[in-house]
Biopython code that builds the backbone (N, CA, C, O; Angstrom):
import numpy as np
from Bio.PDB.StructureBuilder import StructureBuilder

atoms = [
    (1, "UNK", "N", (96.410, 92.938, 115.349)),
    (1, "UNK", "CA", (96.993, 93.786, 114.332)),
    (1, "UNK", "C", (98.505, 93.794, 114.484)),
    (1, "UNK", "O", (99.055, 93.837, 115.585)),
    (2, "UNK", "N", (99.268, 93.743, 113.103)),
    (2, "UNK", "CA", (100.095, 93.833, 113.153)),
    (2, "UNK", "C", (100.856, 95.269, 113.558)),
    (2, "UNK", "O", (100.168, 96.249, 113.270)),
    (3, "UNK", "N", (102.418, 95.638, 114.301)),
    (3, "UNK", "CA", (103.321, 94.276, 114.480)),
    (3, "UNK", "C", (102.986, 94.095, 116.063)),
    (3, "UNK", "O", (103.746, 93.455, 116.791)),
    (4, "UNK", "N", (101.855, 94.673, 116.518)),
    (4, "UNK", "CA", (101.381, 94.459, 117.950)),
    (4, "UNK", "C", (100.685, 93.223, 118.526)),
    (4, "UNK", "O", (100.295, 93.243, 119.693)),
    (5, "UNK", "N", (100.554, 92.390, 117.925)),
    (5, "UNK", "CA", (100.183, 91.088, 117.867)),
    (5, "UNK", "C", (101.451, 90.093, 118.588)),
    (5, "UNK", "O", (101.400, 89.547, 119.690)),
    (6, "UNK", "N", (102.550, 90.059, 117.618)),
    (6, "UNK", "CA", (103.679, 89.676, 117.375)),
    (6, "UNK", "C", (104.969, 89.818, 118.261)),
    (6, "UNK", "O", (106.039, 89.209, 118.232)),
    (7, "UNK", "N", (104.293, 91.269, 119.399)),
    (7, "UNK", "CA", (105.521, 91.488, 120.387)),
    (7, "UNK", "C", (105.224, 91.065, 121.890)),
    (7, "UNK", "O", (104.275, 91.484, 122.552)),
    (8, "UNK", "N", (106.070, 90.278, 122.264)),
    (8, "UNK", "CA", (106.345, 89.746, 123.377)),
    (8, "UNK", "C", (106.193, 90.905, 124.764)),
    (8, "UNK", "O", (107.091, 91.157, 125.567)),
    (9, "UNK", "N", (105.002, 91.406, 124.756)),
    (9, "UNK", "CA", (105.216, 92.321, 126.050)),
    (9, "UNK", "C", (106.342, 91.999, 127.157)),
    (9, "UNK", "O", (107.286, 92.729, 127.459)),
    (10, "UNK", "N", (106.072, 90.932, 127.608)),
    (10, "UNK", "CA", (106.867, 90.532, 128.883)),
    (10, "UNK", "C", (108.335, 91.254, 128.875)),
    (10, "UNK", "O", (108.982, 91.998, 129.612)),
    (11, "UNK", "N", (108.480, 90.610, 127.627)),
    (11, "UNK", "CA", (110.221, 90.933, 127.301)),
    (11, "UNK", "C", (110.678, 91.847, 126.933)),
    (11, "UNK", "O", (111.849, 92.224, 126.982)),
    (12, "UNK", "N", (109.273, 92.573, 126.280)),
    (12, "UNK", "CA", (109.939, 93.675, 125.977)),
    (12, "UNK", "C", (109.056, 95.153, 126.371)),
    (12, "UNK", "O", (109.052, 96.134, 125.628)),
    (13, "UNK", "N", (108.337, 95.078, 127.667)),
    (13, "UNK", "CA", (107.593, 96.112, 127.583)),
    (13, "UNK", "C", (107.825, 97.686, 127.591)),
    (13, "UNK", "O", (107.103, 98.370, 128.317)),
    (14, "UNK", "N", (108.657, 98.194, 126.928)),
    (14, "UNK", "CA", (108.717, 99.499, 126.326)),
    (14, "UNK", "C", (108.742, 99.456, 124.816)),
    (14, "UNK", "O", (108.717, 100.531, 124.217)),
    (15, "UNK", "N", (108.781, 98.477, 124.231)),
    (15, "UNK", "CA", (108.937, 98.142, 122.720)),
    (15, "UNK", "C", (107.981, 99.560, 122.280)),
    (15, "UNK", "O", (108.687, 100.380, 121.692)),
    (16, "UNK", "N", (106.524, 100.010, 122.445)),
    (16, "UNK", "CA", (106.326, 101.264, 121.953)),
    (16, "UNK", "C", (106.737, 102.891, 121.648)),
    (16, "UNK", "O", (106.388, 103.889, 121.018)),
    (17, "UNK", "N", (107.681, 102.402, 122.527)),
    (17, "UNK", "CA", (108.182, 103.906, 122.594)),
    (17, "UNK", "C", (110.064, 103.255, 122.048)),
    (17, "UNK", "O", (110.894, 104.162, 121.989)),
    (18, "UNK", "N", (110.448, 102.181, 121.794)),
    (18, "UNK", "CA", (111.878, 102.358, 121.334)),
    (18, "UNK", "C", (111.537, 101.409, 119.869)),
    (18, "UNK", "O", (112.388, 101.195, 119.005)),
    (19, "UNK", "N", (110.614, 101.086, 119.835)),
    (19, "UNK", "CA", (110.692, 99.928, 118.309)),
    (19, "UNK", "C", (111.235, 101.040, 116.957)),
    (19, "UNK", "O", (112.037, 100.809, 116.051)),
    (20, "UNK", "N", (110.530, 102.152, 117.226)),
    (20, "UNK", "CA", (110.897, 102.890, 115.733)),
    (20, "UNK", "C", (112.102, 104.023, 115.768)),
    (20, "UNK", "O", (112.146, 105.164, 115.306)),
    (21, "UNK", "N", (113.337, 103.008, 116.720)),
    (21, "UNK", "CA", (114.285, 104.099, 116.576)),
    (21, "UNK", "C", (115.482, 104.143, 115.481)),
    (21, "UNK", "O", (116.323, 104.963, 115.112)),
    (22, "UNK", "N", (115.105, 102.833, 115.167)),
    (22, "UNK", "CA", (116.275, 102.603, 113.998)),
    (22, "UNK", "C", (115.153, 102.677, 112.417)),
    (22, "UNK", "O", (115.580, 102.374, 111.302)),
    (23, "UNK", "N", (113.895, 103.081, 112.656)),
    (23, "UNK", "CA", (113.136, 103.055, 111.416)),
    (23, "UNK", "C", (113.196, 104.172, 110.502)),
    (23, "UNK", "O", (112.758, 105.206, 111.006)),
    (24, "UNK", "N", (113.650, 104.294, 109.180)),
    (24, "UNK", "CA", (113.541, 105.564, 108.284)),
    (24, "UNK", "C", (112.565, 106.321, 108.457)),
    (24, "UNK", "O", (111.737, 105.523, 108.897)),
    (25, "UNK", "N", (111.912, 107.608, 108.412)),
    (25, "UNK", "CA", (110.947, 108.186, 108.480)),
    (25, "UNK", "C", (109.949, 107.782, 106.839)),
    (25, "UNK", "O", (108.779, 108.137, 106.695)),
    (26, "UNK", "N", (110.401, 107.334, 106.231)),
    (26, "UNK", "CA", (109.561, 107.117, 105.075)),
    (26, "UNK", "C", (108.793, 106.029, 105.703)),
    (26, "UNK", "O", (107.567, 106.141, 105.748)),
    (27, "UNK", "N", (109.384, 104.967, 106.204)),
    (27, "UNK", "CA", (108.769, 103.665, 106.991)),
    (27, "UNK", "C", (107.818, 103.737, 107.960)),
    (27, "UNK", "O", (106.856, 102.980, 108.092)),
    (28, "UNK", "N", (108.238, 105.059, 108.914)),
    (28, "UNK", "CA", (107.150, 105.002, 109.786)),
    (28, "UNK", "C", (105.909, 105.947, 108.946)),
    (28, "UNK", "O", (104.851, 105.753, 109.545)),
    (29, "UNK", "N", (105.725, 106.794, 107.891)),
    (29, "UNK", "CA", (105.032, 107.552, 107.554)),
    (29, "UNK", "C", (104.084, 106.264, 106.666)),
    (29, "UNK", "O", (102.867, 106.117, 106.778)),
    (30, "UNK", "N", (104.718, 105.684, 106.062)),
    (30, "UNK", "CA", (103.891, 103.993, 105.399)),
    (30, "UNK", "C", (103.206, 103.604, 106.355)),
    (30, "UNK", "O", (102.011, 103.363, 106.180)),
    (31, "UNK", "N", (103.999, 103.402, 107.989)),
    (31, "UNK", "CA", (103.172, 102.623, 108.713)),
    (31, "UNK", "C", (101.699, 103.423, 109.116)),
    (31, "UNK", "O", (100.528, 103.170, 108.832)),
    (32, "UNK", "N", (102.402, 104.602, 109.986)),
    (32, "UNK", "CA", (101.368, 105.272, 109.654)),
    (32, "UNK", "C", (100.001, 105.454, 108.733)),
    (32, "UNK", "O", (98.869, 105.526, 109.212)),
    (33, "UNK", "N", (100.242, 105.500, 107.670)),
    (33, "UNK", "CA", (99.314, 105.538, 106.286)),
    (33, "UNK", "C", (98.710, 104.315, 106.698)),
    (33, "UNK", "O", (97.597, 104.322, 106.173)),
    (34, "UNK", "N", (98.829, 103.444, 107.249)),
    (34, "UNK", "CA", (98.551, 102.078, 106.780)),
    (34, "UNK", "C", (97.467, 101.995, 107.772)),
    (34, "UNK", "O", (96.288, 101.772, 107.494)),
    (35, "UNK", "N", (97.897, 102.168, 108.819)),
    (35, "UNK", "CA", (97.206, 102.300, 110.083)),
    (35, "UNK", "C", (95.903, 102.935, 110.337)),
    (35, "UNK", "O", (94.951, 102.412, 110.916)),
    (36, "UNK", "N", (95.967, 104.184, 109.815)),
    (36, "UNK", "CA", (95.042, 105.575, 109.352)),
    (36, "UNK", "C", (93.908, 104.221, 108.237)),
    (36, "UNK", "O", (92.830, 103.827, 108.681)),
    (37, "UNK", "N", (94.382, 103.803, 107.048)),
    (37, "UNK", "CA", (93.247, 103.219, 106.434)),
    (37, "UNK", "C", (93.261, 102.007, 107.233)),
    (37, "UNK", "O", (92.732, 101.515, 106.236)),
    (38, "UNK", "N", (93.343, 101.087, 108.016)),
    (38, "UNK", "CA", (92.879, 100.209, 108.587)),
    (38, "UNK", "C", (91.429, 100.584, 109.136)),
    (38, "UNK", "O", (90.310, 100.128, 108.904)),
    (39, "UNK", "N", (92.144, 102.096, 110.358)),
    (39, "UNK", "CA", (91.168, 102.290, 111.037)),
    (39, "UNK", "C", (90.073, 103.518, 110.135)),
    (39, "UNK", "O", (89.521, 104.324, 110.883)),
    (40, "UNK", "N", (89.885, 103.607, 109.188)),
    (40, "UNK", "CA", (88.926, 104.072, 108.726)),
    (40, "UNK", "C", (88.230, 103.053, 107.886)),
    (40, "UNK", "O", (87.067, 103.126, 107.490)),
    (41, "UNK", "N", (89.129, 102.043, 107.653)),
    (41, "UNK", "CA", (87.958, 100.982, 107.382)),
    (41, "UNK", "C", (86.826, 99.952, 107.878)),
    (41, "UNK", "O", (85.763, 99.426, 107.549)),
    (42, "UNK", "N", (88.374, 100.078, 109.514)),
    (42, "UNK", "CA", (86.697, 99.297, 110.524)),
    (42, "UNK", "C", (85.963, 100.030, 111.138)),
    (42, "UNK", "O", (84.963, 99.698, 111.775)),
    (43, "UNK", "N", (86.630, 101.634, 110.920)),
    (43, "UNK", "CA", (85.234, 102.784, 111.288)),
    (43, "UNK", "C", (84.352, 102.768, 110.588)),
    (43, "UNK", "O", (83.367, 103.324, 111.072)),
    (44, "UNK", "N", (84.192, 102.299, 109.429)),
    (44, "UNK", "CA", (82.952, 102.912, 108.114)),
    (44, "UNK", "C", (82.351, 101.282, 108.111)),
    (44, "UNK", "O", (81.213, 101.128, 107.668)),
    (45, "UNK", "N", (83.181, 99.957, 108.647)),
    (45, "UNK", "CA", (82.734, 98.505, 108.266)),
    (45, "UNK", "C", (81.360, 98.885, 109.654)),
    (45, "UNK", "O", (80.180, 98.631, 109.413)),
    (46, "UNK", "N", (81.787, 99.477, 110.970)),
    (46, "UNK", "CA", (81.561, 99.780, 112.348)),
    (46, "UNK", "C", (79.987, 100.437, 111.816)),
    (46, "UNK", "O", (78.848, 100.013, 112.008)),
    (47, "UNK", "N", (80.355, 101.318, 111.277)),
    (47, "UNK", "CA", (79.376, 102.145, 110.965)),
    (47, "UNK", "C", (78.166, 102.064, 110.259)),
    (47, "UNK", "O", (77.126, 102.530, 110.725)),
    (48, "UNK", "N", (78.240, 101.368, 108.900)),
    (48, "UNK", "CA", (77.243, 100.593, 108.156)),
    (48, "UNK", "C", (76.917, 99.281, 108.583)),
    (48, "UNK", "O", (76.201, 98.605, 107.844)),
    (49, "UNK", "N", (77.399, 98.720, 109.853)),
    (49, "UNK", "CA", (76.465, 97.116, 110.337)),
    (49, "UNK", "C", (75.804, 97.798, 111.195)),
    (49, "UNK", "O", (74.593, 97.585, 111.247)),
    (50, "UNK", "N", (76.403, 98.813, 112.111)),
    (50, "UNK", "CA", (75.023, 99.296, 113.479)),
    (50, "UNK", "C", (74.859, 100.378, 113.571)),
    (50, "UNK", "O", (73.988, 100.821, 114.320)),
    (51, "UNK", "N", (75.758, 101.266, 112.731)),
    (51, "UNK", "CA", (75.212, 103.240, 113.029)),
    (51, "UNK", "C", (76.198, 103.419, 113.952)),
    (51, "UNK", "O", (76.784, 102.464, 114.461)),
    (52, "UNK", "N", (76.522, 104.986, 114.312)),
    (52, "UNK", "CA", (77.194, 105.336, 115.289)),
    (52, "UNK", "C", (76.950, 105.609, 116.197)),
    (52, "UNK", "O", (77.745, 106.246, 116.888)),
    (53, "UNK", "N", (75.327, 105.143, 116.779)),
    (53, "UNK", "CA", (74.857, 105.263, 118.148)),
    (53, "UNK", "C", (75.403, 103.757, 118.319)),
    (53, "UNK", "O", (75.031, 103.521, 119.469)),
    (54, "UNK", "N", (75.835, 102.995, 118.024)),
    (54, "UNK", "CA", (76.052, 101.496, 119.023)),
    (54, "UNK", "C", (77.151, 101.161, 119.548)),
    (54, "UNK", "O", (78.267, 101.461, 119.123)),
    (55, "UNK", "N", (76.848, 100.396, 120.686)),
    (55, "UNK", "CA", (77.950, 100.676, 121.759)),
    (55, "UNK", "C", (78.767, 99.617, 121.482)),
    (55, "UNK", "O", (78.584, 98.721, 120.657)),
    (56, "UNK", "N", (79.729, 99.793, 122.271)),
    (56, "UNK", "CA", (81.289, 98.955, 122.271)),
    (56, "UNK", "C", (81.329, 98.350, 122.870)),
    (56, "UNK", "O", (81.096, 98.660, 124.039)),
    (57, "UNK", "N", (81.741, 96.686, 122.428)),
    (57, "UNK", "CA", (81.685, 95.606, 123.059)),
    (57, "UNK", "C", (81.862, 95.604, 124.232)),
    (57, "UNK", "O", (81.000, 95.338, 125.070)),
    (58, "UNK", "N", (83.118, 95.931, 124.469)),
    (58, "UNK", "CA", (83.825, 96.326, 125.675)),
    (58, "UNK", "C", (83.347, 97.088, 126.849)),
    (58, "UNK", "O", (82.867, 98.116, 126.372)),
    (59, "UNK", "N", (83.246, 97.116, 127.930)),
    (59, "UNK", "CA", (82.456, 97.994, 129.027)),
    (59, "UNK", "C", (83.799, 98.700, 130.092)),
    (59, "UNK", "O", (84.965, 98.371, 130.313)),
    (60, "UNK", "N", (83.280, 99.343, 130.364)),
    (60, "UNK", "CA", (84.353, 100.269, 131.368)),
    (60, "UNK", "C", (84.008, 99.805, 132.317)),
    (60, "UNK", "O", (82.950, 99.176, 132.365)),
    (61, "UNK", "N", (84.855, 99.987, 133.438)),
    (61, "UNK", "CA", (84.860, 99.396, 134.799)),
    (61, "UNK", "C", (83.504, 99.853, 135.316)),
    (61, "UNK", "O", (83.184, 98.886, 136.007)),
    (62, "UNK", "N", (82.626, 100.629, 135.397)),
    (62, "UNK", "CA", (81.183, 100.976, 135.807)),
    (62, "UNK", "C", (80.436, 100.361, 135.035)),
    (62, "UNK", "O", (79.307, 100.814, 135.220)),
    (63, "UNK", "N", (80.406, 99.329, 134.018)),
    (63, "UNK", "CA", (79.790, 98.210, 132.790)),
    (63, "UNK", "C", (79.404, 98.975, 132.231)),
    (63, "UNK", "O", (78.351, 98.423, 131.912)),
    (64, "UNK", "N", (79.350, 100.139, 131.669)),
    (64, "UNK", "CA", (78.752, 100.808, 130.515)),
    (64, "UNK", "C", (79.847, 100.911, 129.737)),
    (64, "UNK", "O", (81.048, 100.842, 129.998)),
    (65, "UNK", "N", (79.063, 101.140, 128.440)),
    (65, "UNK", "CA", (79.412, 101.135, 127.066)),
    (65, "UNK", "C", (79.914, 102.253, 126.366)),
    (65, "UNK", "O", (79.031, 102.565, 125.568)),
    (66, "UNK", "N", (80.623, 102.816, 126.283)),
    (66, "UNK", "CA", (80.691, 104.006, 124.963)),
    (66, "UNK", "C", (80.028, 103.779, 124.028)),
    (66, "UNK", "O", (79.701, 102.622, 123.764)),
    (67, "UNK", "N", (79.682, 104.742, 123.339)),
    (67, "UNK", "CA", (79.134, 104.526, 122.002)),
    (67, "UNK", "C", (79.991, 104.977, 120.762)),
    (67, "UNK", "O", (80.782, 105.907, 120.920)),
    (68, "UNK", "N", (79.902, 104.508, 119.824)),
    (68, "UNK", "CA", (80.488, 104.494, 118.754)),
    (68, "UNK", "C", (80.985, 106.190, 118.418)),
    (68, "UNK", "O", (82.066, 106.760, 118.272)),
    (69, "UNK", "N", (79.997, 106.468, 118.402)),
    (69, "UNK", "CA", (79.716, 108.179, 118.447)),
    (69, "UNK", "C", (81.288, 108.610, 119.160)),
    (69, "UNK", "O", (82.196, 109.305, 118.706)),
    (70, "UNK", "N", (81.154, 107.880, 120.448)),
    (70, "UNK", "CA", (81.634, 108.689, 121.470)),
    (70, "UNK", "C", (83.121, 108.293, 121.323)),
    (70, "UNK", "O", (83.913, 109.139, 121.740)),
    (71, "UNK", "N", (83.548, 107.368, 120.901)),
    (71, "UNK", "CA", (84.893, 106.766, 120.528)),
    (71, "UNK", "C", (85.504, 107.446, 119.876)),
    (71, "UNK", "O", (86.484, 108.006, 120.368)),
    (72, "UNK", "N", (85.110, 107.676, 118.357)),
    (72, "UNK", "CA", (85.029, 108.385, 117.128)),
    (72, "UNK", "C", (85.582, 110.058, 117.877)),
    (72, "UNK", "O", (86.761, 110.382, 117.731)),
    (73, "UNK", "N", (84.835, 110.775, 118.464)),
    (73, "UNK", "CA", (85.023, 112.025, 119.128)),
    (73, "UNK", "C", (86.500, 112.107, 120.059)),
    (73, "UNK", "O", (87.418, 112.896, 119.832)),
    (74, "UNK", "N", (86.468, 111.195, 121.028)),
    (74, "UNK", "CA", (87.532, 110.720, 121.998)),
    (74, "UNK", "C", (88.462, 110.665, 120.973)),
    (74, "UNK", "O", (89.426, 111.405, 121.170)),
    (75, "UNK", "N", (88.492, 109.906, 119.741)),
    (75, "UNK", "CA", (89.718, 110.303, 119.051)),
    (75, "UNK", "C", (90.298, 110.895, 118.199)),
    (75, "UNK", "O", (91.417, 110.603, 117.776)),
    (76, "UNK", "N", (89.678, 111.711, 117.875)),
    (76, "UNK", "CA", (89.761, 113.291, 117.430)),
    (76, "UNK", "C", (90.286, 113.966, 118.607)),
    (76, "UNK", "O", (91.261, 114.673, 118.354)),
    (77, "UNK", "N", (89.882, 113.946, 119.920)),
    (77, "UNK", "CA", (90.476, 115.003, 120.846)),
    (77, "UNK", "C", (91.740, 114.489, 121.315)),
    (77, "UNK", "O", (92.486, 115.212, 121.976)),
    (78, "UNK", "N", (92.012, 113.413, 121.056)),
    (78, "UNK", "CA", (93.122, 112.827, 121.666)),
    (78, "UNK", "C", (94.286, 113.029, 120.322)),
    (78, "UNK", "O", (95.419, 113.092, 120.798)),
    (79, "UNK", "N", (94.290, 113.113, 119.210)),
    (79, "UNK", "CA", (95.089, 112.937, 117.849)),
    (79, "UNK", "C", (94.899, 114.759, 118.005)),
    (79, "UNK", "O", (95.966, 115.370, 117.952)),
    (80, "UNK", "N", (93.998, 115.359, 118.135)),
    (80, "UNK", "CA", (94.193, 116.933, 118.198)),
    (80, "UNK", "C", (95.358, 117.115, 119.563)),
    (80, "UNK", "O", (96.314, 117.831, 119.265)),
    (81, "UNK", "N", (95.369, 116.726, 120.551)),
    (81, "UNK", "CA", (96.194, 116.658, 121.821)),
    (81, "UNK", "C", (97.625, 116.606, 121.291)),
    (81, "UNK", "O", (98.552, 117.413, 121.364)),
    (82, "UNK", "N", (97.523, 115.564, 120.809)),
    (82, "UNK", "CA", (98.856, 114.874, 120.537)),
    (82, "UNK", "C", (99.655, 116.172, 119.345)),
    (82, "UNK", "O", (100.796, 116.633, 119.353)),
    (83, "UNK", "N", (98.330, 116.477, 118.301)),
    (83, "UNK", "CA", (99.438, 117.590, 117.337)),
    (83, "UNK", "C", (100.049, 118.661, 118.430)),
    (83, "UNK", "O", (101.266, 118.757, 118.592)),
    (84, "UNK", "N", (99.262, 119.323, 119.043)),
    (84, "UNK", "CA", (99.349, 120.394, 119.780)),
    (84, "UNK", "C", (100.477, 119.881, 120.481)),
    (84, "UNK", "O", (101.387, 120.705, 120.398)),
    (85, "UNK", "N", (100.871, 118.704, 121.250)),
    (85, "UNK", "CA", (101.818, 118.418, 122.034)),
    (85, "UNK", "C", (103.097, 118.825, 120.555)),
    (85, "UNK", "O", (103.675, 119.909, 120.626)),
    (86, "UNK", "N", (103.364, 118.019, 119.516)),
    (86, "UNK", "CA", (104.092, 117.835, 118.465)),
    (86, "UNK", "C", (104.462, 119.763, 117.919)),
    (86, "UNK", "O", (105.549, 120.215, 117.560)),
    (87, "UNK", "N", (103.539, 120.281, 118.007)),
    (87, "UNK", "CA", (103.957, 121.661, 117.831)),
    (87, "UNK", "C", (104.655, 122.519, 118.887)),
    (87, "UNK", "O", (105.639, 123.255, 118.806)),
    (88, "UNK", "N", (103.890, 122.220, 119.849)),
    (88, "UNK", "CA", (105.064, 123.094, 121.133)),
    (88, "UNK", "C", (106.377, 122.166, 120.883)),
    (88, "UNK", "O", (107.326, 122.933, 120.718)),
    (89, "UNK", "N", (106.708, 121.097, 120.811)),
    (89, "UNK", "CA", (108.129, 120.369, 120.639)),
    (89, "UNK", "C", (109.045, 121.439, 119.290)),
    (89, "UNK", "O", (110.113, 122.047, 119.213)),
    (90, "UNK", "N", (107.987, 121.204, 118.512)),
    (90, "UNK", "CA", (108.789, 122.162, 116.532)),
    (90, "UNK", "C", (108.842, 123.416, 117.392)),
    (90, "UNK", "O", (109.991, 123.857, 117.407)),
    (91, "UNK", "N", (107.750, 124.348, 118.321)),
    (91, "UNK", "CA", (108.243, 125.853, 118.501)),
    (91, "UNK", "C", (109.424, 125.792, 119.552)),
    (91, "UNK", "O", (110.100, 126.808, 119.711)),
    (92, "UNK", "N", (109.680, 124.747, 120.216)),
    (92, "UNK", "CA", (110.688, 124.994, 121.297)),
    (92, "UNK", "C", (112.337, 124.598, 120.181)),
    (92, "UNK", "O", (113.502, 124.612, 120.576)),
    (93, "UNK", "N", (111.906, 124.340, 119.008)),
    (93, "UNK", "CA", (113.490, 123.907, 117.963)),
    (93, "UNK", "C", (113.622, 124.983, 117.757)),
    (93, "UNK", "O", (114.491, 125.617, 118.355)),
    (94, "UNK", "N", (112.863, 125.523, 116.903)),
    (94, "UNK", "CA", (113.096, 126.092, 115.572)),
    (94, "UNK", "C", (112.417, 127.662, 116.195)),
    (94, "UNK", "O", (112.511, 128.626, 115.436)),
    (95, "UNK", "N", (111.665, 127.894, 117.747)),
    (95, "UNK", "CA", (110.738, 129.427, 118.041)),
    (95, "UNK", "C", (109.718, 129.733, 116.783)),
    (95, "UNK", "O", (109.604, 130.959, 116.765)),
    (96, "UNK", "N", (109.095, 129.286, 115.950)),
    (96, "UNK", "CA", (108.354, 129.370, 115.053)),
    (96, "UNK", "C", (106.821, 129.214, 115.999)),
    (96, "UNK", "O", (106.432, 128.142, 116.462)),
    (97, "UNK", "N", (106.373, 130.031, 116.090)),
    (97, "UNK", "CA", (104.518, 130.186, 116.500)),
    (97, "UNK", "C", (103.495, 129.764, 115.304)),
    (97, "UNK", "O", (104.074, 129.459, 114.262)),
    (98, "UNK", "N", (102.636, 129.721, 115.287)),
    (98, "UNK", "CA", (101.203, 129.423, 114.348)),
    (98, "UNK", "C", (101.064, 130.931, 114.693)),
    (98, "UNK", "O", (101.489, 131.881, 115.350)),
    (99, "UNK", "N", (99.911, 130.345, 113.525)),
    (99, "UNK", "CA", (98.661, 132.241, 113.353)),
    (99, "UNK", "C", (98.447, 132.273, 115.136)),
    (99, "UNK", "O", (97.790, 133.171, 115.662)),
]
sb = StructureBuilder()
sb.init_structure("model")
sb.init_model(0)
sb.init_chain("A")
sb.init_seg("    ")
for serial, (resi, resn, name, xyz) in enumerate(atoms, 1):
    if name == "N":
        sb.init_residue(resn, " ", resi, " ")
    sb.init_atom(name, np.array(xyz, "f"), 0.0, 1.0, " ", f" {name:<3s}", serial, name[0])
structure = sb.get_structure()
């Protein structure tokens, strides 16, 4: 997937955390968008060939599998993590709390 395909780790391995410093926020909110329907399309392609009980190619160092299910969940708690991180950053600017 693009543009992670395309970057030279070796040379440049922090490129994730400095590639989008010169990027407009409209650009990264596109990329974003873009990204979001990628991965809801090979979630639902994922989903209608084997269901969301089937496991992932891939095995963890103990050879078991996640299951689809379990991926799906893992990243919900991890994208919920991440807002929660993104809001204590906005309340430490601006002192603004949630309900």
């Amino acid at each position: 997937l693009e543009p992670w395909l395309s970057i030279d780790w070796s040379a440049q391995p922090d490129w994730e955390w400095e590639s989008a410093a010169n990027d407009s926020p409209l650009a990264l909110m596109n990329q974003w968008l873009e990204a979001v329907e990628l991965s809801r399309s090979i979630t639902n392609t994922a989903i209608a060939v084997g269901g969301i009980e089937q496991l992932a190619k891939r095995k963890w160092p103990n050879n078991e599998s996640p299951s689809l299910r379990w991926i799906i969940l893992h990243m919900i708690e991890e994208y919920a993590r991440h807002n929660g991180h993104a809001d204590l950053l906005r309340e430490f600017v601006d002192g603004e709390t949630g309900e």
